[in-house]
Structure formats: C-alpha cells, structure tokens
C-alpha positions in Angstrom: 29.3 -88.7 -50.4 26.2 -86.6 -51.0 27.3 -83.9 -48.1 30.9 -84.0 -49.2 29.9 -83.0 -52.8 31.4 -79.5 -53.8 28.1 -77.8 -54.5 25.3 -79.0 -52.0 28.4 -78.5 -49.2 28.5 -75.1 -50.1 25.2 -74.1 -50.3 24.8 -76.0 -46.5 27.7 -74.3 -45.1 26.5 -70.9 -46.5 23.2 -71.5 -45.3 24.7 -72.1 -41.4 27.0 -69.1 -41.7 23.5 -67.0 -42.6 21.6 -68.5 -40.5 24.3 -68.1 -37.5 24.6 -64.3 -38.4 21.1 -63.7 -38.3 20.8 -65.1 -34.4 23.6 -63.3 -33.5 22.9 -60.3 -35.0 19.1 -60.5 -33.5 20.1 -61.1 -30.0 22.8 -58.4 -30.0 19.9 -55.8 -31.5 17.8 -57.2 -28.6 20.2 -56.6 -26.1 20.5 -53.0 -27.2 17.3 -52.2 -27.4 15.7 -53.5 -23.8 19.1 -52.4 -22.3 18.0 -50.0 -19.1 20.7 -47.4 -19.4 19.3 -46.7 -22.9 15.8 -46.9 -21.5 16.7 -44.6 -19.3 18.7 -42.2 -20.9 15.6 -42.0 -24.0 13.3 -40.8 -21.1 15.8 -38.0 -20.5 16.0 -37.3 -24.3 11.8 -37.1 -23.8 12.2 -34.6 -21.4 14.3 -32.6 -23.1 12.1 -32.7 -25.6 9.3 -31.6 -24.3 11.2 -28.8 -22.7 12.5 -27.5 -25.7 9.1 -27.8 -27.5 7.5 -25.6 -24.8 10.5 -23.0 -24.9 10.1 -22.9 -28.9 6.3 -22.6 -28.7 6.9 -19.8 -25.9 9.7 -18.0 -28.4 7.8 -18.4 -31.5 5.6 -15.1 -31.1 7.9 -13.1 -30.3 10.3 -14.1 -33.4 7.0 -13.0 -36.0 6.1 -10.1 -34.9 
C-alpha cells in the first residue's frame, strides 16, 4: 500500500527514470570521449595546429610592415 500510493510512487519512479538517464547518458559521453578514431583524429587537429600557428607567426611580419 505504501509503494502503490500516488505521491511516494511518483517521486520513486521519477527518481529511477533520473537516475537511469544519468548512467546512460555517462556511459555514452564515455564512449565518445576514449573512442580511438576521435583520439586519433584530435592528434591530427594538433598538428594542424601547430602548422598553422607557425605559418601565422611566419606571415605576421610581413602583414605590419
């Protein structure tokens, strides 16, 4: 009778459904985060990068003269 009340059932099944969402939603940002292709494709974005900084440092005198 106590779990089948209107209020505290609510509040339980509300409190699953969060809780639910936040373990799904945790292992999903997990996933995406250690995944290797993205691992690997931030290293290229590094490299990039670092390229572009040098070409803009390499640039920049030139532009203020």
């Amino acid at each position: 009778m106590f779990l089948t009340s209107g209020k505290v059932f609510g509040i339980l099944r509300n409190y699953l459904i969060l809780a639910l969402f936040v373990m799904f939603i945790s292992l999903g940002l997990t996933d995406i985060f250690t995944n290797p292709n993205r691992l690997k494709q931030q290293q290229h974005l590094d490299y990039y990068g670092r390229y572009f900084s040098a070409g803009l440092v390499n640039k920049l005198p030139t532009l203020f003269r």
